[in-house]
N, C-alpha and C positions, 0 to 999 in steps of 0.2 A: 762806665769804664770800658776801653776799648780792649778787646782779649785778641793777643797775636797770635792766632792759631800756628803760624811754624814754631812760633817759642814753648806755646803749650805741648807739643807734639814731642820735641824734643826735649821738654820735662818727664813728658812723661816714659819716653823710651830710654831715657838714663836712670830713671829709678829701677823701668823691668831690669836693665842693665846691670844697675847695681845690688841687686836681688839675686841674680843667676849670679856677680862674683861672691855673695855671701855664701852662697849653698856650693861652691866650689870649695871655699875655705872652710866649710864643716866638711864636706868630704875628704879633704886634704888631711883633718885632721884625725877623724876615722881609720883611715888606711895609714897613716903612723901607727896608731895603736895597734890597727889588729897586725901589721908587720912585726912590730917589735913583741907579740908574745906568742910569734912563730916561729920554727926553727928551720921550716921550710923540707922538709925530709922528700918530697916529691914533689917538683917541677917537671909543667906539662907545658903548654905554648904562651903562656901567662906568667912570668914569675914576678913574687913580691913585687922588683924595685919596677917593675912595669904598671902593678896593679891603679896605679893612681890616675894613669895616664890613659889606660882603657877604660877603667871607670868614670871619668871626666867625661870621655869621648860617644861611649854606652850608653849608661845607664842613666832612667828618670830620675832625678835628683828632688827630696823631700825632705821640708824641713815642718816638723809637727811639735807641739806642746809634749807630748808623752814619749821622752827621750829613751825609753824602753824597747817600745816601736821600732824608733828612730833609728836606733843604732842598731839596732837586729836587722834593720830594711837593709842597711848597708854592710852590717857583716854579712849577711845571706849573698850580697850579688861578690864581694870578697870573695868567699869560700865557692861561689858557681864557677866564677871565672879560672880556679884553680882545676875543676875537672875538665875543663877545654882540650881536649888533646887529638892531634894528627894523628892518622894511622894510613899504611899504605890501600886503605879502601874509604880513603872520606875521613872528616873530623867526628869525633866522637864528644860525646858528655857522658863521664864516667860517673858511677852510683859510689864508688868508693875509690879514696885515693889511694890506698895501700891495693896491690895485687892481692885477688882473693880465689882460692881453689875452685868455687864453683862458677866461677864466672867466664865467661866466651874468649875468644883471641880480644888479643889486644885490652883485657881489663875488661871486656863490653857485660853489661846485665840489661835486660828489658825490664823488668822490673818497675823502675820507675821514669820509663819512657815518657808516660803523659806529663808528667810532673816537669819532667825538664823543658818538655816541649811548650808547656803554658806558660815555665817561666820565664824562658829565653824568649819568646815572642817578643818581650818589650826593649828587647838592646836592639839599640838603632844598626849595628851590622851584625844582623843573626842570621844573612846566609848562608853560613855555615849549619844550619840546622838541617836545612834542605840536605846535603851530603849524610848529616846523621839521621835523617828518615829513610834516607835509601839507602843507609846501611844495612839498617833493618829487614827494608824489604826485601832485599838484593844479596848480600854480602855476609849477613851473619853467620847466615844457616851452611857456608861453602866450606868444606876440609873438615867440615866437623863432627863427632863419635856421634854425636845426640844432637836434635833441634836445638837452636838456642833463644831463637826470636818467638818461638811459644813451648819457652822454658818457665814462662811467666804469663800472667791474664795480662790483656792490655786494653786499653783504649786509646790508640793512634788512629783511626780515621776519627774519631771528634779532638783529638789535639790537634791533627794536621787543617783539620777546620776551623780550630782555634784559631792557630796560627793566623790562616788564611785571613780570619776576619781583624787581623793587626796590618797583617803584610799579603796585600791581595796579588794573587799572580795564576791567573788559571789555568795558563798554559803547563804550570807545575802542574797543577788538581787533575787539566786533560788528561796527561802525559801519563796519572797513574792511578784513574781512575779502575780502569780492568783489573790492575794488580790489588787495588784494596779489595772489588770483588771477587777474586782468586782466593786471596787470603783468607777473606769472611767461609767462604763456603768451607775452605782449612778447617778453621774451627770448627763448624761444625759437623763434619767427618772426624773431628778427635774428641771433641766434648758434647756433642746435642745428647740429649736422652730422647728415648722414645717418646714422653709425652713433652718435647720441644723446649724445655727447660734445657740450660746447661749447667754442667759439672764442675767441679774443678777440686784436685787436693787443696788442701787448705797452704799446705808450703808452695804451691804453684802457682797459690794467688797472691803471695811474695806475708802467709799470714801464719805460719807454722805456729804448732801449739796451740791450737784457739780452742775454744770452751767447745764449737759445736763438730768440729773439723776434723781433718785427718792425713794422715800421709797416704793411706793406701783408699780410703774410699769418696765416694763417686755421689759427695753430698751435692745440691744444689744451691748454692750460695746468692745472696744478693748482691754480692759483688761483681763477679763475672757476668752474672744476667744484666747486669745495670749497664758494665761493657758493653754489653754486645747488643742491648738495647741502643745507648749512645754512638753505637758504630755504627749500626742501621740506620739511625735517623742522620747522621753526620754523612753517609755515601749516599741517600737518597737527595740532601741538601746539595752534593757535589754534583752529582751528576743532572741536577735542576743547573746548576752553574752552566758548566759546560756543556749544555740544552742532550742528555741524551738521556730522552724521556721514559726507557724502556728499564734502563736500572735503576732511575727515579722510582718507577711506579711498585717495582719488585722489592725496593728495601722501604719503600713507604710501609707499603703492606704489609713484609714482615716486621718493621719497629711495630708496628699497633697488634699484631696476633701478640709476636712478644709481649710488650707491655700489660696486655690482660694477660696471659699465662701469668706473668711475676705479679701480680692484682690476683687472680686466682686461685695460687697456691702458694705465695711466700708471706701473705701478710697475715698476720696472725689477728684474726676479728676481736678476738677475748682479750690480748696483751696490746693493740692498737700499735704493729710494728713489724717492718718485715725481718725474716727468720730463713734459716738455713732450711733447707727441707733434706731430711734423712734419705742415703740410699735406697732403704727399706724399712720405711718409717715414715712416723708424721714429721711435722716442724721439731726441732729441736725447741725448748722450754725456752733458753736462753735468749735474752735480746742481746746482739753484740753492737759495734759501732757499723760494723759494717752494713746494718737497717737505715744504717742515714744515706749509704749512698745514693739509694737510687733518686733521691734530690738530688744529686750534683749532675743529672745527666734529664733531669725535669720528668722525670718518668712518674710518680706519682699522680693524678687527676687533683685538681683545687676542692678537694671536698674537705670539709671540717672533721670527719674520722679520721683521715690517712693524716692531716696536720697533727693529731693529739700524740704521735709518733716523739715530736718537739718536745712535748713535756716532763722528756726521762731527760733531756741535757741539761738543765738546771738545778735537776735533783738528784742531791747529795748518795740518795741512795740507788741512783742512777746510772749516769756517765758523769757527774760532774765530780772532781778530784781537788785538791787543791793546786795541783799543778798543771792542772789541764783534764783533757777530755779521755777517758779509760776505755779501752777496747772492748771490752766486757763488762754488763753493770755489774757494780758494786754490790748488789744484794745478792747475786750468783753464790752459791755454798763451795763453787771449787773455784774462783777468783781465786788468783793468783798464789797457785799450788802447783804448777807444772816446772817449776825451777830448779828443779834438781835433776841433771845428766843432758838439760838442752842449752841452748843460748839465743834461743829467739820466740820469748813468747808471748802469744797475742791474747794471754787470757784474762787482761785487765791492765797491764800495763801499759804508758802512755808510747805512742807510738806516733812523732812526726807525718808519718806518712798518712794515719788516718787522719791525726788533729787536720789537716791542712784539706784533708776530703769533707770531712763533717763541717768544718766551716762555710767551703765551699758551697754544700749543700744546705746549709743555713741558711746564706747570703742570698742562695736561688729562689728558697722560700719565702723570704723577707721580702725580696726587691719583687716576685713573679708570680706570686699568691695571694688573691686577694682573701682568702677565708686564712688569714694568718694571727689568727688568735692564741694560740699555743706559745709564741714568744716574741721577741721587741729587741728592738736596736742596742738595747743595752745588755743583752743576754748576748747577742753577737762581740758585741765591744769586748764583753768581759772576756769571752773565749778567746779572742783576736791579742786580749794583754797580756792574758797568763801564758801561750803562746810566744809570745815574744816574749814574758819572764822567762822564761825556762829556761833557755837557749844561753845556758851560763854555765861554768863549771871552776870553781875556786878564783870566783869575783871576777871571772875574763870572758868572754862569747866564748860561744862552743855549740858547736852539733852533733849529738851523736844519733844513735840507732834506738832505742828507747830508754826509760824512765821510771823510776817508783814514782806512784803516782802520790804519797804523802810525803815526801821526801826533797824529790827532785833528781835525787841521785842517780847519775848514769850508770846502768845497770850493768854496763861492761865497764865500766870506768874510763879509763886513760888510755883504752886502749889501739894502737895506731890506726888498726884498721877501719876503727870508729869514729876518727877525729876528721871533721868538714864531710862527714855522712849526706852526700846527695841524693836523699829519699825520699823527698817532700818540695814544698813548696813556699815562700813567704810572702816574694816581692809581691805574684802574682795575687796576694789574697791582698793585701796591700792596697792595689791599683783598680782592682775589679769588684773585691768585694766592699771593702770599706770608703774608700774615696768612690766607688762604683762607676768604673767606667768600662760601659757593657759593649764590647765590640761587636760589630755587626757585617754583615756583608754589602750593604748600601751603602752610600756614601756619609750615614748620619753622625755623628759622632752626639753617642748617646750617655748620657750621666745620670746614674741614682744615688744619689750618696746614702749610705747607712750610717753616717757621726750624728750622734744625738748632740744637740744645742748645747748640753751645756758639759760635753766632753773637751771639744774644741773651740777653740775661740777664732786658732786660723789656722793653715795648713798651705804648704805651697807643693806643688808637685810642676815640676817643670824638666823641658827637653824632653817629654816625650814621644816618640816617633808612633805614629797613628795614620796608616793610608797615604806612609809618606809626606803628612805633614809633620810639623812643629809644632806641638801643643802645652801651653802652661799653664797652669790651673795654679788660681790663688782666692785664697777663702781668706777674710779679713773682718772678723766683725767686726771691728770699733775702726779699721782704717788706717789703723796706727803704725800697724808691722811690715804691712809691704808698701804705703801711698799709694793706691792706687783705687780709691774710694771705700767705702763701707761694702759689704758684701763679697760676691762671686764674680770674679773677674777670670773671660779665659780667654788666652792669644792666641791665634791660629798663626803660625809665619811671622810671629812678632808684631801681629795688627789685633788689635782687641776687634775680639767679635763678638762677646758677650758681655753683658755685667744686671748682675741682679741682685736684689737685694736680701734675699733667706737664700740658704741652702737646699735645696730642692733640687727635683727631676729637670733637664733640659737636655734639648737639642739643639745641634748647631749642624746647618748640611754645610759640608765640606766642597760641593762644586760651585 
């Protein structure tokens, strides 16, 4: 039989065709719902009757079996696009849509800087980010009684390198590469310790109330170390970019002294986990959530001890909750006891903001360690569902600020300042972690998936902006849901350039 390749060709780019108008009409139908059980109380450069048409225009559009997901993927960029807002020093992404007392001009909080920045990376017009990094750098800190840009810990040079490895532009990285090293040395003229660890109040690393922590003392946290680890290795990758090999070799050096000091002194050899280290003290007793980070910044070595770390998240007496992942284990004797006279506490309650770091650092160790024995794709899934369960509040999406973790109930309730809580992250655990697509600074366009077989049957993730291409990824095991074979099919600019037949690691170079 003779095969007319233009007719083929043209079969098959009207099915892609007709596949992106299906995932337009589930988004369509999304952004109905989550309009109509809003009342809209603050509009910023986004309102409602627009929302449909930015997100159309934006955002990767995903259609998966586990409507849970599904619809939390899409409420989340909903609810991001509503902190979008001008101000006369650059656009901003606000942490909370109600004006809040302690937060900077214009609404601004650092706080969950990174967070915004890894997950705005994937809207195809997110130059507006660029303005809100140099907000930061540039603008915050002007008119104001107190700092406000390390009003909070942060990790912006590995999110601005994030970024980068979505949306490459070096001449941005050139232009401020000096300023991140300025800033770096900042920190440590306000928080190093003398034996080269850093400090941080436990409210200043946006973690008030926590089991080992404090407003006034001068513990050393694996949070902030994990920062500023991250930040190191993230300016030394920069300035490898922008070839200047002398701050390359200066924050090479210092990520690796770092890295063993928090190996040194934060891991706790006997409990297999890192730990606060006391102003004038050993380790604090307690394992908090915050021992996962330093996975989300790759700082730990592939050894099979520092993995056994992993095996307090699936245990009940652990971190795992039924509504997600606890800031403090559950077997802690003063677990969730500081709730009386405060409103923000991290001493086992669920907290978006770490659920979305601990995953992170999950995902890192799943897809980047080969001594990964400690847990499995389906311990990630699980975390990644209940996650996206939660994000509910009287049968409608919702986001707030934290959670009982047996319950579910938002521990502030209903209240305004709490509602579309920009503190965390979802799309991007979404797209990186679980679909895994690992952004890089080469032209590769690199994919690990973490769906176990028999979670998914298929998945489409399309209109993704990647190094300025067009990327659509479609998972089809039987063939039936999108036509366009059995397997993993992915279009780069609407030309299939892949197709394979399991779910698996692959590259595709993009020149």
């Amino acid at each position: 039989m003779k095969i007319n390749i233009v007719a083929l060709a043209f079969l098959l780019y009207s099915l892609h065709g007709n596949a992106q108008e299906k995932l337009a009409e589930k988004l369509q139908t999304y952004v109905q719902r989550f309009n109509a059980n809003d009342n809209e109380s603050v509009i910023n450069n986004i309102p409602n009757k627009a929302a449909y048409g930015w997100m159309q225009k934006n955002i990767p559009l995903l259609d998966c079996p586990d409507k849970e997901i599904e619809q939390t993927y899409y409420f989340r960029w909903w609810s991001y696009r509503k902190h979008i807002k001008s101000s006369p020093e650059g656009t901003l992404v606000t942490e909370f849509i109600e004006p809040v007392k302690h937060a900077g001009k214009y609404n601004s909080i650092s706080c969950a800087l990174g967070h915004h920045l890894y997950e705005g990376r994937w809207l195809k017009n997110n130059a507006f980010l660029k303005e809100y990094m140099d907000f930061w750098l540039y603008h915050a800190d002007k008119g104001q009684s107190k700092p406000r840009f390390h009003q909070f810990s942060s990790w912006l040079p590995d999110a601005l390198l994030a970024y980068y490895k979505v949306n490459p532009d070096t001449q941005y990285l050139k232009d401020r590469l000096s300023d991140l090293d300025l800033d770096f040395e900042k920190w440590e003229k306000e928080r190093k310790s003398k034996n080269g660890l850093f400090w941080q109040y436990d409210v200043q690393d946006g973690m008030e109330e926590s089991v080992s922590g404090g407003r006034k003392v001068h513990n050393m946290r694996p949070s902030i170390n994990s920062y500023m680890y991250g930040n190191a290795v993230a300016i030394a990758a920069i300035a490898k970019l922008v070839s200047n090999p002398a701050l390359e070799k200066k924050y090479s050096t210092y990520a690796q002294s770092l890295r063993q000091l928090v190996l040194d002194s934060l891991w706790d050899k006997d409990d297999k986990f890192f730990k606060t280290k006391l102003e004038k003290g050993p380790l604090h007793p307690t394992r908090e959530a915050i021992g996962f980070i330093p996975w989300y910044f790759h700082l730990p070595p592939d050894k099979t001890t520092y993995g056994k770390a992993w095996l307090q998240l699936p245990d009940t007496a652990g971190f795992n909750a039924p509504w997600g992942t606890t800031t403090a284990e559950r077997r802690e004797p003063t677990f969730r006891t500081r709730g009386t006279g405060h409103s923000c506490e991290w001493d086992g309650a669920i907290w978006p903001f770490t659920s979305s770091q601990t995953i992170r650092g999950m995902a890192n160790y799943l897809s980047d360690y080969k001594r990964n024995n400690a847990i499995n794709a389906n311990d990630l899934y699980e975390q990644i569902h209940k996650y996206a369960k939660s994000h509910v509040m009287n049968g409608n999406p919702y986001i707030g600020e934290y959670q009982d973790e047996r319950t579910g109930a938002w521990l502030k309730g209903d209240n305004p300042r709490s509602k579309f809580y920009n503190h965390s992250t979802f799309a991007d655990i979404i797209i990186q972690d679980l679909i895994g697509i690992k952004p890089r600074t080469d032209s590769m366009l690199e994919i690990k998936p973490l769906i176990s077989k028999d979670k998914w049957d298929y998945f489409a993730l399309t209109q993704l902006t990647y190094h300025n291409r067009n990327i659509d990824i479609y998972w089809d095991a039987t063939g039936e849901r999108y036509h366009k074979g059995k397997g993993l099919t992915i279009y780069v600019d609407g030309t299939m350039s892949l197709q394979q037949k399991d779910l698996k690691n692959c590259k595709i170079n993009l020149n």
